[in-house]
C-alpha positions in Angstrom: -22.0 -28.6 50.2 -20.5 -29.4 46.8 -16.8 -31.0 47.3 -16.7 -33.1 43.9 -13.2 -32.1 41.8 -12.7 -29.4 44.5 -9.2 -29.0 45.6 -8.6 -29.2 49.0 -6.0 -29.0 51.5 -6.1 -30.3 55.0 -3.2 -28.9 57.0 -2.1 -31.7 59.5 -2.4 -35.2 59.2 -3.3 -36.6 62.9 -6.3 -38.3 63.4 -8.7 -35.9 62.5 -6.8 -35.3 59.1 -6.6 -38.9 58.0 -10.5 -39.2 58.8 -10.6 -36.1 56.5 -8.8 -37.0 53.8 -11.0 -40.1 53.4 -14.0 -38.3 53.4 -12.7 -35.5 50.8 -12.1 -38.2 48.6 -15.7 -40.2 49.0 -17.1 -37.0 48.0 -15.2 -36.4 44.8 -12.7 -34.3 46.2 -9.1 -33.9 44.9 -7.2 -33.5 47.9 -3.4 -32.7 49.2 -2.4 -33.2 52.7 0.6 -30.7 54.6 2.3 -31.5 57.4 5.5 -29.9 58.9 6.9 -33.7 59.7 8.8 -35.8 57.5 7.2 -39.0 55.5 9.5 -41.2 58.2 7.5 -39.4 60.9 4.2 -40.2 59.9 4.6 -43.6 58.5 1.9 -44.8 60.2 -0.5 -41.8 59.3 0.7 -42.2 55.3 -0.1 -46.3 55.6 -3.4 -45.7 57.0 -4.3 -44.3 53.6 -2.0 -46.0 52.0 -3.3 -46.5 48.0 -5.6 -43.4 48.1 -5.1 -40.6 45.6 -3.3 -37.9 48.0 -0.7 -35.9 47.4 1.5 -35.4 50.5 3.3 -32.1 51.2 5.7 -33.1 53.8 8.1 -31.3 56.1 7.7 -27.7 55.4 4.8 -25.5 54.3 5.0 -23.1 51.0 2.7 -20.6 50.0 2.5 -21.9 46.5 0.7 -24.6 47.8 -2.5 -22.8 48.0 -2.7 -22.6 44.5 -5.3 -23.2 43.2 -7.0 -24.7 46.4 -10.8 -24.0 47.1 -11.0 -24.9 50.9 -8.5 -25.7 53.1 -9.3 -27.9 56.2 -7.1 -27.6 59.4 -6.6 -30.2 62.2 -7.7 -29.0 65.4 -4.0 -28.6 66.8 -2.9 -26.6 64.2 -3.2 -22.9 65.7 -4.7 -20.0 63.4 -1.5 -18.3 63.3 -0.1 -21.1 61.6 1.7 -19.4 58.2 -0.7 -21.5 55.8 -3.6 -20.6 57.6 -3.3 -17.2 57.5 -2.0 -16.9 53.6 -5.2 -18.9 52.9 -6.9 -15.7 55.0 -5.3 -13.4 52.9 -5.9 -14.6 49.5 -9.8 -15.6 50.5 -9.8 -19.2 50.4 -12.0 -21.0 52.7 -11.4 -22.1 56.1 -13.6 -24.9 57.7 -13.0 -26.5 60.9 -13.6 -30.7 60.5 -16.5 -30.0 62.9 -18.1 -27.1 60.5 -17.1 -30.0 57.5 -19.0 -32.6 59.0 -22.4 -30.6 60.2 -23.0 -29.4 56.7 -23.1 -33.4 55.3 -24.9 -34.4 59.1 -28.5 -35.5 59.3 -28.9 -36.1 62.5 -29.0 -33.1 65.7 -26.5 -33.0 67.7 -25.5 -32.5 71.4 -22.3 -30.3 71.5 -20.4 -30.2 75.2 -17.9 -28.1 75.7 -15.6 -26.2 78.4 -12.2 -26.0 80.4 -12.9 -29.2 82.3 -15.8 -32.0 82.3 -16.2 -32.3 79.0 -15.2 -36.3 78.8 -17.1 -37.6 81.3 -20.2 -35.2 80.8 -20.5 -36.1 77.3 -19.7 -39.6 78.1 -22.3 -39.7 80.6 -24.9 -38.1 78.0 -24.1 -41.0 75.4 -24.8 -43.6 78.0 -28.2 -42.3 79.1 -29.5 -41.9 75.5 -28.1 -45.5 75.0 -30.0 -46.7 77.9 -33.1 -45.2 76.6 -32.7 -47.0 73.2 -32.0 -44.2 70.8 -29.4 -44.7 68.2 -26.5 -42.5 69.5 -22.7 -42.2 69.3 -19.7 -40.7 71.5 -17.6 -38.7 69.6 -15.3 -35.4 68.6 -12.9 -33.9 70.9 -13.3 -37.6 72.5 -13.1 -40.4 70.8 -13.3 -40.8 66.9 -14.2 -37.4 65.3 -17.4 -36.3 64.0 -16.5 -36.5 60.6 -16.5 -40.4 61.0 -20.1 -40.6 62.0 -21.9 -38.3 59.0 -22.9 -41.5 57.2 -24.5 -43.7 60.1 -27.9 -44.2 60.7 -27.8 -41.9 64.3 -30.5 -40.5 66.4 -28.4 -38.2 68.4 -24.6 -37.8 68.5 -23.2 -36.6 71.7 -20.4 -34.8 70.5 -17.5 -32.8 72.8 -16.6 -30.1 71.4 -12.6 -28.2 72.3 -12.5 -24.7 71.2 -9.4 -25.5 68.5 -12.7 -27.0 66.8 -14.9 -24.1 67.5 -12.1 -21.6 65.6 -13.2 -21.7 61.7 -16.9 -22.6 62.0 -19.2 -20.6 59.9 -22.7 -22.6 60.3 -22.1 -24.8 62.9 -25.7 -25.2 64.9 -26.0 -27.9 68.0 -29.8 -28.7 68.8 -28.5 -28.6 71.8 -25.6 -26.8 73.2 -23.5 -27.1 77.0 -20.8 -25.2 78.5 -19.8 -26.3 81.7 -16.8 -23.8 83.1 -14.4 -21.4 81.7 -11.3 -20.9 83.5 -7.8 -20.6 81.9 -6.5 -22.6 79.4 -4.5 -22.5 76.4 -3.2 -19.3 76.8 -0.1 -20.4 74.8 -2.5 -20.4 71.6 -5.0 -17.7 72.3 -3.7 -13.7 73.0 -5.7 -13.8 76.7 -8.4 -15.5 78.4 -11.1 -13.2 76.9 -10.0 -14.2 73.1 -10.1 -17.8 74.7 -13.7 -17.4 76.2 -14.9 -15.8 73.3 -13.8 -19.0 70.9 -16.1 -21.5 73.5 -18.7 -19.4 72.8 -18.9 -19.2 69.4 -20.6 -22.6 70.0 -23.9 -20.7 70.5 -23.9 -18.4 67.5 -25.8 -20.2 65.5 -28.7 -21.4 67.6 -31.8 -20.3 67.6 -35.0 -19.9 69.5 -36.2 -24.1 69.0 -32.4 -25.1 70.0 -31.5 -25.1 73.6 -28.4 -23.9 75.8 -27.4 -25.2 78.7 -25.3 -23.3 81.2 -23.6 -23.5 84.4 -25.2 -20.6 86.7 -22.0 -21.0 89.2 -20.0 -19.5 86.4 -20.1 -15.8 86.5 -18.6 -15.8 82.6 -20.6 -18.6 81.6 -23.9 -17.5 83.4 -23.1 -13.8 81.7 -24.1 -15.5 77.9 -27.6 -15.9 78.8 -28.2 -12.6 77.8 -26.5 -12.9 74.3 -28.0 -16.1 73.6 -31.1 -16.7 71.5 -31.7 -20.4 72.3 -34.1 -21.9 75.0 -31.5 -21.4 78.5 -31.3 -24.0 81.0 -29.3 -23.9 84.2 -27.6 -26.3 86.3 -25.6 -25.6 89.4 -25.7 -25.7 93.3 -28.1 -23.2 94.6 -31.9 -24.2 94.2 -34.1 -22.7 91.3 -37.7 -22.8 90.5 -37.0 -24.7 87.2 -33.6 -26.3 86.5 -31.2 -28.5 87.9 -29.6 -28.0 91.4 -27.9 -29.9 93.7 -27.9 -30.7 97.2 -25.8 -32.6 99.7 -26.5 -36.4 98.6 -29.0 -35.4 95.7 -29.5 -33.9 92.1 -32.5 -32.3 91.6 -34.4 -31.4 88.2 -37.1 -29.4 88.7 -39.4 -28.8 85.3 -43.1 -26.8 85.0 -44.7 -30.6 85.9 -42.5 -31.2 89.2 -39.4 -32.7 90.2 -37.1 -35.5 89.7 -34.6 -36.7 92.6 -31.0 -38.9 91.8 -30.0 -40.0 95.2 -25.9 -39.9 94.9 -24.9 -42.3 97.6 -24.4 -44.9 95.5 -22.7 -43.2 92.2 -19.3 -44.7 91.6 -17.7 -41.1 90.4 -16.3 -38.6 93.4 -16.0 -34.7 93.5 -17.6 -31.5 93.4 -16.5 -31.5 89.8 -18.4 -34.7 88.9 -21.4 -33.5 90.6 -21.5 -30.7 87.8 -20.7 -32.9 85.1 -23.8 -34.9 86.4 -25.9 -32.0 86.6 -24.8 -30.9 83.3 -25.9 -34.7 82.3 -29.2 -34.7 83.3 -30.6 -31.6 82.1 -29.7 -32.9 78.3 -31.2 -36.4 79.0 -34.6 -34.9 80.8 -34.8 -31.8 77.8 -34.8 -34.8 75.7 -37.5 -37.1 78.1 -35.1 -40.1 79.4 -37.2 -41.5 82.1 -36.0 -41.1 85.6 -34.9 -44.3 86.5 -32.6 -44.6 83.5 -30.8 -41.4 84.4 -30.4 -42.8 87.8 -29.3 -46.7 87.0 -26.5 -44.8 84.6 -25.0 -42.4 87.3 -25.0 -45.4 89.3 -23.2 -47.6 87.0 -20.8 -45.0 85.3 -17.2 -45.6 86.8 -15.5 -43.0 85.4 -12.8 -42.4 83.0 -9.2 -43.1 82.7 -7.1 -40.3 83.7 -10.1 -38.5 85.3 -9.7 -38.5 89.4 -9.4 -42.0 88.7 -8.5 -44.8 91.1 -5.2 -46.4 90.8 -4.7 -48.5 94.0 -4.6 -48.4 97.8 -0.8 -49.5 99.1 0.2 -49.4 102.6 -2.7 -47.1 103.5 -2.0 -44.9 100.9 -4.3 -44.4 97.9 -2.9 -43.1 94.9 -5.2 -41.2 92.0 -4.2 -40.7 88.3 -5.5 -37.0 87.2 -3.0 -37.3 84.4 -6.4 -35.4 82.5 -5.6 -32.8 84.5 -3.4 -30.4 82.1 -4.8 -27.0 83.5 -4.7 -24.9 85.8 -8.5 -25.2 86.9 -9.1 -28.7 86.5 -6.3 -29.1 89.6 -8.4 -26.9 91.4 -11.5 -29.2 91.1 -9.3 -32.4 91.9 -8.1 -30.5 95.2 -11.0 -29.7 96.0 -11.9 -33.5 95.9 -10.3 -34.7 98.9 -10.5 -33.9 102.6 -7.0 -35.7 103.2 -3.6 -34.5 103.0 -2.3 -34.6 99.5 1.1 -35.0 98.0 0.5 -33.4 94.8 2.7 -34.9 91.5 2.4 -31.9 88.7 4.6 -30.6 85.4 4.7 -30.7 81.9 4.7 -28.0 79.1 3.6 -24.9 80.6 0.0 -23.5 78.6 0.3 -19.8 80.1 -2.1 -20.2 82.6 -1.7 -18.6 86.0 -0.4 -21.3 88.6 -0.9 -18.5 91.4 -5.3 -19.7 91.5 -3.3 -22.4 92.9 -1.6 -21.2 96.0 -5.1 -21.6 98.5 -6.0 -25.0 97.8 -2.2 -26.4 97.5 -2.1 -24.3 100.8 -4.3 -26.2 102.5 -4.6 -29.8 101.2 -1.1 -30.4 99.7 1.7 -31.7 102.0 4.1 -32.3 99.8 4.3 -30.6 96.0 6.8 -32.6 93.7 7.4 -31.3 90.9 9.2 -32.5 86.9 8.8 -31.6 83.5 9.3 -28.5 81.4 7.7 -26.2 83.6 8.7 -27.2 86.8 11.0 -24.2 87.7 7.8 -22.2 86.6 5.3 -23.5 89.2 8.0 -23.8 92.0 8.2 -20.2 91.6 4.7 -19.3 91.9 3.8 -22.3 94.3 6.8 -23.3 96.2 6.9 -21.2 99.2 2.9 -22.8 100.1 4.0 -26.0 101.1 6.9 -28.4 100.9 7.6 -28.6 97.5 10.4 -30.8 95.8 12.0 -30.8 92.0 12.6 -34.3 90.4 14.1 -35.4 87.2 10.8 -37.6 86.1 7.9 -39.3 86.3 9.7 -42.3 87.8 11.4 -40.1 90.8 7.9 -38.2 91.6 6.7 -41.5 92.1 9.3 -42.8 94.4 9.7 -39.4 96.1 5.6 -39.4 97.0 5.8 -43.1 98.2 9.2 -42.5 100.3 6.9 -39.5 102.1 3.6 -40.6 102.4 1.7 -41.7 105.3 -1.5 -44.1 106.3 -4.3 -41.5 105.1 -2.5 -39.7 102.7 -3.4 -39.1 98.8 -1.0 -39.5 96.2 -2.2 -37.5 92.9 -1.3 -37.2 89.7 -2.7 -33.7 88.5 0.0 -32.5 86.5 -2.2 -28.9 85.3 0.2 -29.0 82.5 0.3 -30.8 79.0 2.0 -33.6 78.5 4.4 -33.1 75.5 8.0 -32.6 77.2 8.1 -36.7 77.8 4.7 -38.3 76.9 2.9 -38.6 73.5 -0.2 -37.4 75.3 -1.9 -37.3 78.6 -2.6 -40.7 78.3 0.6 -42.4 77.7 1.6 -40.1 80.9 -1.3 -41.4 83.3 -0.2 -44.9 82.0 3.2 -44.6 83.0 1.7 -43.3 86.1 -0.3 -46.0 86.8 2.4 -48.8 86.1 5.2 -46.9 88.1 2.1 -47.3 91.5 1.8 -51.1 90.2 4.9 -51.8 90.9 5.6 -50.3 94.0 
C-alpha cells in the first residue's frame, strides 16, 4: 500500500492513534489528527509526538476537514456513526480500520482471537505456548500495544485479539488462523442489535480461505452456526466429546487429531472456571494446529496465573475471599464468573450501562448471589431488572460497595467484583476500577 505524500486523517488520538500517526509519517504520509477534546486534554497524547509534523484538529470536528484527504483512519472507540466518519462515507474516501492498516504492511501470519469474553487470557495463553516452543511471537491488539506497532519486527507469529470496533472498516484483513470463542450481548449502545453486533465479529472470517483455519466454539449455537458460511479449515473446541477436536472433561482437556490424542490433566492449572476451561480449549487447538509439543502446552496451563481483573484473586480476610472481575463489563462475562463459584456470593456490579439485557442475569444471581450491591450510572437500571432475586442494596461508590459487602459477609462467602458494566461514570477504564477495588480489600 502506497501512503507516501498521502493525506491522511486519523480520527481520535488514544493509543492506537498516536501509534498511527507515527507510522503514517515513517511511510511518507502527510497526516492530520481530530479529536473532539481540547489540546489541555490531551497533553500527554500531543507530547508523545511532540516535534512530529501533525497537524492537530482539536475540539470539534468540521466537514471541511476532509478535504482533500485520501484515507481516513479511525481509533477503535470512535463509533461509525461518528459525523466524520460517515461524511468521509459519503464523499468516497477511504476507511481503514488500524488493524486492516497494519495487515497490508505485515509479513508475518497472524493468529486473530476474538469474542464477548476470553479474549485476554486466550490470546495470552496462545503467546505463551508459542513462546515456550521458541518461535518469535508477540501479544498484541485489542490487548496490549496495537498491531500497528509490531509491522516492522522480525516475528514468526503474532497472537493478536481482535474487538469488533477493529473488525468495522476492514476490507482485506485475512488471519492464518482465526478464533471466536462466544457471542453474547455486548455493546449494544454502539451497534442497532445483537445481530448487527454478531455480524461485525464475524467479519473476522471473510477473508479466509481454504489453507487458513477457523476455530470455533461448538457450545455456541451462533458461533457453531458460521461453520457453514466459512471457507477456512473448521476446528472445534468445547465440552461434549468429538472424533477429532478438542473436548473437555471433568479434570482433563482433550485434543484428539487423525494420529490420536493428547491429554492436559487440569488439577494443577492455576486459572479457575468453566470460562477458563474454554479459553484453554480455545488455546490448545491453535498451539497443536501449529505442532507445540504436548508437554509445552501442559507446563504453560500449569504455570499461567491469570490476568488482572480476570476472576482474579485479591485476598482471603476473616474467611472471606474476595475476587476482582473488574474485566467483567458485560452482561455474559458475569454469567461465566457466577458460574465459577459453588459459594454464596455478594455480588459488587454498576457502571455505564452498554444496552445489554440484565434479565440473563436473574437465574444465576438467583441462586448464588446473597447479597447484590449495587453503584454507578446504571445502578437504578439493574435494580430494576435484578432486585426482586435477592437482597439487593444501592450505594454511592466503590468505597461503600466495599464496606457494605465486608459489613455482610460471612466465613465461606465470595466477595466479587463483576461490575457487567463499563467503567466510564468514575474510572478511566476497567483497570483503574479493579485497582481501586483491590486497594479498598487491602485495607480492610
Amino acid at each position: 500500500m502506497e501512503l507516501s505524500d498521502k493525506k491522511v486523517l486519523v480520527v481520535g488520538l488514544a493509543r492506537t492513534g498516536i501509534e498511527c500517526a507515527r507510522f503514517l509519517l515513517n511511510q511518507g504520509a502527510k497526516v492530520a489528527v481530530s479529536d473532539l477534546r481540547s489540546e489541555t486534554d490531551l497533553s500527554q497524547e500531543i507530547e508523545a509526538l511532540k516535534g512530529l509534523p501533525i497537524d492537530y484538529l482539536l475540539g470539534r470536528e468540521e466537514r471541511r476537514w476532509l478535504d482533500d484527504v485520501e484515507l481516513v483512519v479511525p481509533s477503535p472507540g470512535v463509533p461509525p456513526f461518528n459525523p466524520l466518519l460517515q461524511e468521509a462515507c459519503s464523499r468516497g474516501v477511504q476507511i481503514l480500520s488500524e488493524v486492516e492498516l497494519a495487515y497490508r504492511f505485515l509479513r508475518f501470519p497472524i493468529i486473530a482471537i476474538t469474542g464477548t469474553n476470553g479474549k485476554s487470557t486466550a490470546t495470552t495463553l496462545v503467546g505463551l505456548m508459542l513462546k515456550a516452543n521458541g518461535s518469535r511471537v508477540f501479544v498484541g491488539g485489542n490487548i496490549g500495544a496495537p498491531l500497528i506497532g509490531f509491522v516492522a519486527g522480525n516475528w514468526e507469529w503474532g497472537a493478536v485479539e481482535i474487538s469488533s470496533f477493529q473488525l468495522e472498516w476492514i476490507q482485506e484483513f485475512r488471519p492464518r488462523m482465526a478464533v471466536l470463542l462466544n457471542l453474547t450481548e455486548d455493546h449494544l449502545d454502539r451497534y442497532p442489535d445483537f445481530a448487527a453486533y454478531c455480524r461485525t465479529k464475524e467479519k473476522m472470517f471473510e477473508h479466509q480461505t481454504r489453507e487458513d483455519i477457523a476455530i470455533l466454539n461448538r457450545d455456541d449455537p451462533l458461533v457453531w452456526a458460521m461453520r457453514e458460511r466459512r471457507r477456512a479449515k473448521i476446528i472445534s473446541f468445547g465440552f461434549s466429546e468429538i472424533d477429532q477436536g478438542v473436548f473437555a472433561r471433568s479434570a482433563e482437556i482433550v485434543w484428539r487429531g487423525a494420529a490420536g490424542e493428547e491429554r492436559f490433566p487440569l488439577r494443577h492449572v492455576k486459572i479457575q472456571g468453566v470460562h477458563n476451561v474454554e479459553n484453554m480449549m480455545a488455546a490448545i487447538a491453535v498451539a497443536k494446529a501449529i505442532g507445540v509439543p504436548a508437554q509445552i502446552i501442559q507446563q504453560t496451563l500449569e504455570e499461567f496465573p491469570g490476568l488482572e481483573h480476570r476472576l482474579e484473586f485479591v485476598r482471603e480476610k476473616d474467611g472471606v475471599r474476595y475476587y476482582n472481575d473488574s474485566k467483567g463489563t458485560n452482561v455474559g462475562a458475569v454469567v461465566k464468573s457466577l458460574a465459577s463459584f459453588s459459594v454464596p456470593v455478594i455480588l459488587l456490579a454498576g457502571g455505564v450501562d452498554k444496552g445489554g439485557d440484565y434479565g440473563v442475569l436473574r437465574e444465576g444471581v438467583g441462586k448464588k448471589v446473597k447479597r447484590l450491591v449495587l453503584f454507578g450510572a446504571a445502578k437504578d437500571l439493574i435494580a430494576a431488572s435484578l432486585g426482586r432475586e435477592t437482597q439487593t442494596v444501592i450505594v454511592n461508590d466503590m468505597e461503600a460497595a466495599v464496606r457494605d459487602a465486608y459489613q455482610h459477609a460471612r466465613p465461606g462467602d465470595v466477595v466479587l467484583l463483576s461490575p457487567a458494566c463499563s467503567s466510564f461514570d468514575m474510572f478511566r477504564n476497567y483497570a483503574e476500577r479493579g485497582r481501586v477495588f483491590k486497594s479498598l480489600v487491602q485495607s480492610l
